[in-house]
N, C-alpha and C positions, 0 to 999 in steps of 0.2 A: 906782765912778765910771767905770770904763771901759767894762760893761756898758751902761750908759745914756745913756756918752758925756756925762758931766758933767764941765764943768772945775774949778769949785770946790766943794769941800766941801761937802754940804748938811747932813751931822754935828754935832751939841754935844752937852754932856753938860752935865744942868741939875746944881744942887745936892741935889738928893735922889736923887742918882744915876739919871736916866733920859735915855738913851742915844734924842735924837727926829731927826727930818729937818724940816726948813720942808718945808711943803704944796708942793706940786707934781702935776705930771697923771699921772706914772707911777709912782710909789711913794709908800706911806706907812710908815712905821716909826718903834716906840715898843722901848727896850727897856730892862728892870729889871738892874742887878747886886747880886747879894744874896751876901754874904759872911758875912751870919748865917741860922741856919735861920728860915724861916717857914713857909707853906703848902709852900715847895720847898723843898729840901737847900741845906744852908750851899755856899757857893761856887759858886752857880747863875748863870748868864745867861738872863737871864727877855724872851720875846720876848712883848712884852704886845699889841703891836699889827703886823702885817705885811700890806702890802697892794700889790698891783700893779693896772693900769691893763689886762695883756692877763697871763691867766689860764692853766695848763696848758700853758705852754712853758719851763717850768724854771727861771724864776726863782726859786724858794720852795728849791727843791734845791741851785741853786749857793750862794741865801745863806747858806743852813743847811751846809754844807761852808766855804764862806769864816769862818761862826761859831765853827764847829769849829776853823778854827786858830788863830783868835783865842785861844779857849779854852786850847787847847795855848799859846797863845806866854807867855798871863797866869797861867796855873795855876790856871783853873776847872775844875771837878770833871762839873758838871754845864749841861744846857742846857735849858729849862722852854718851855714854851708854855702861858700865861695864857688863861684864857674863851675856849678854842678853840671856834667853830663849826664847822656841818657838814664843810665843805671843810678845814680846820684839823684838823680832830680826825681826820678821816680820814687826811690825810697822814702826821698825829704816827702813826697806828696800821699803816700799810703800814710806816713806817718801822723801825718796834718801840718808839715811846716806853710809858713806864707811863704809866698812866690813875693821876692821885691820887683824882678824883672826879667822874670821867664828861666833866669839860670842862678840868681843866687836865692837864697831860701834862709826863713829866721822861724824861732817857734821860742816862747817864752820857758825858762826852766819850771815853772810852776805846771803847767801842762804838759812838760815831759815828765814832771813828777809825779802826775797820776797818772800819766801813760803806762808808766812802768811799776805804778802803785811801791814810790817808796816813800816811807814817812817821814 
């Protein structure tokens, strides 16, 4: 909220557990939590859909750090990215995510916590 200078929530969480924003011009965001194994590791926060309006100024990296400690605060294990595309897939791969099958991508919270050196 403060990044984009929102003053109210644009967050809910439906019944099938997915974590979306209302439509708006500068963000879109869809996300899964899976607490049993499927394609991805039991206790995964699954980011199915992420999208910003202005590209390659860090937005994708602070979310993904801010996810991170979510992860820590809730006792997820793991953090997934669903049918990554080009731009997607490559990020997950600078990053060090594993490939499960060429377009989706997981990486343990523990190694994005020294990625991003928080304690």
């Amino acid at each position: 909220m403060e990044r984009f200078k929102y003053r109210k929530s644009l967050v809910y969480l439906t019944i099938d557990n997915v974590i979306t924003t209302r439509r708006n011009s500068r963000i879109e965001m869809y996300l899964r939590i899976r607490k049993f194994e499927s394609l991805f590791p039991p206790d995964c926060l699954v980011i199915a859909r992420l999208g910003f309006s202005k590209e390659r100024i860090g937005h994708g990296t602070h979310f993904l750090q801010f996810l991170t400690g979510v992860a820590l605060k809730y006792g997820f294990r793991y953090i997934g990215i669903e049918y990554a595309n080009d731009k997607s897939g490559a990020f997950a791969k600078k990053l060090g995510f594993n490939s499960i099958d060429g377009e989706n991508y997981f990486m343990t919270v523990d190694n994005l916590k020294s990625y991003f050196s928080i304690e």
